[in-house]
VOKOLDREN-69776 format. One record per residue (C-alpha): residue in three letters; x, y, z; residue number from 1. Coordinates in pm, 1 decimal. Layout:
<sites>
[ALA [X Y Z] NUM]
...
</sites>
This chain:
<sites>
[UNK [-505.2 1839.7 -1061.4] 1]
[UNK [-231.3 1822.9 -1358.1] 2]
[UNK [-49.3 1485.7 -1418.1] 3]
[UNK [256.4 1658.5 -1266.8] 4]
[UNK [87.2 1763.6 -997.9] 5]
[UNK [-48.3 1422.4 -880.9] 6]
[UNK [293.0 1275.5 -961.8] 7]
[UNK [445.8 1514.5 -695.0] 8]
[UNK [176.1 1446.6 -493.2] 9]
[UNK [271.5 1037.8 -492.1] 10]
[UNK [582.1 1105.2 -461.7] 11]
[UNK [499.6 1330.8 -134.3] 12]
[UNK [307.5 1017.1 -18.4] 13]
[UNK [597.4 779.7 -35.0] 14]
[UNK [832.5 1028.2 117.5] 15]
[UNK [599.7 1075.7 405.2] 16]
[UNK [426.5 697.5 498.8] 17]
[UNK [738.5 527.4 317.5] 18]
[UNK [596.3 130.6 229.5] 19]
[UNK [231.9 230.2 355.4] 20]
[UNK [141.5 516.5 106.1] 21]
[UNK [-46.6 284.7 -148.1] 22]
[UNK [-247.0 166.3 161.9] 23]
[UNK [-293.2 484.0 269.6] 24]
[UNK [-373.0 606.8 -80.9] 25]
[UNK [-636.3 303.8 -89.7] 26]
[UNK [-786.5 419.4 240.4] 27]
[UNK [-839.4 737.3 100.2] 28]
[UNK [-993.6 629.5 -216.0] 29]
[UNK [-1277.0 402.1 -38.5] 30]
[UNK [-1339.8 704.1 194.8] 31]
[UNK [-1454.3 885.8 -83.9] 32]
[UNK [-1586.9 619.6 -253.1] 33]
[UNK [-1841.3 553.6 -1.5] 34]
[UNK [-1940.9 942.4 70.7] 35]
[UNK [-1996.9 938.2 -305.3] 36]
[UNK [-1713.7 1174.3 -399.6] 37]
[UNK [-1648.4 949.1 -740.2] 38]
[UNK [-1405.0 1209.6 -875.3] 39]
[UNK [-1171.4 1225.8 -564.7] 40]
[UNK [-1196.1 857.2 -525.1] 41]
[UNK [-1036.3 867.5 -922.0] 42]
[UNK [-790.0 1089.6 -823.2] 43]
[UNK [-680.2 846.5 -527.8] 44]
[UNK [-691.6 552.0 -774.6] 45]
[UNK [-514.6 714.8 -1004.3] 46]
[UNK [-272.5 842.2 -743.0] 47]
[UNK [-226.6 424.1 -642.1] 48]
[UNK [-106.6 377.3 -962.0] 49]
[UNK [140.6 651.8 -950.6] 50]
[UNK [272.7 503.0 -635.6] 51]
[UNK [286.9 173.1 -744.7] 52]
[UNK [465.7 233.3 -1020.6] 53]
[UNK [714.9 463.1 -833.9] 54]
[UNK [767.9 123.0 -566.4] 55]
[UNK [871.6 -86.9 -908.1] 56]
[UNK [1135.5 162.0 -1002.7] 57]
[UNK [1517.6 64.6 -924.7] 58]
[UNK [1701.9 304.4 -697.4] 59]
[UNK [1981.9 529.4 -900.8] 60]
[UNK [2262.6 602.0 -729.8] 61]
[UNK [2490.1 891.4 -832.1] 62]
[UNK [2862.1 883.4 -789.8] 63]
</sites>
């Protein structure tokens, strides 16, 4: 998947489980962790960060 493409994808994880998407995204990555899919276990991790940095951004609001 492209950068873009996993930053839509956190962004579709925040929009759907709202405050719980970096546990969810977590949840995800351990699943595949421990079925020994390393690279979708990356993706998830790298898909955490994505969402956590998207949680430390200030809300804009247009006018």
């Amino acid at each position: 998947m492209t950068q873009a493409g996993l930053v839509q994808f956190a962004d579709a994880l925040v929009f759907v489980h709202g405050p719980m998407a970096l546990r969810e995204a977590a949840r995800h990555a351990d699943l595949c962790e421990r079925v020994g899919d390393h690279e979708s276990a990356d993706r998830w991790r790298r898909t955490m960060s994505l969402v956590r940095a998207k949680a430390e951004q200030k809300p804009v609001c247009i006018n």
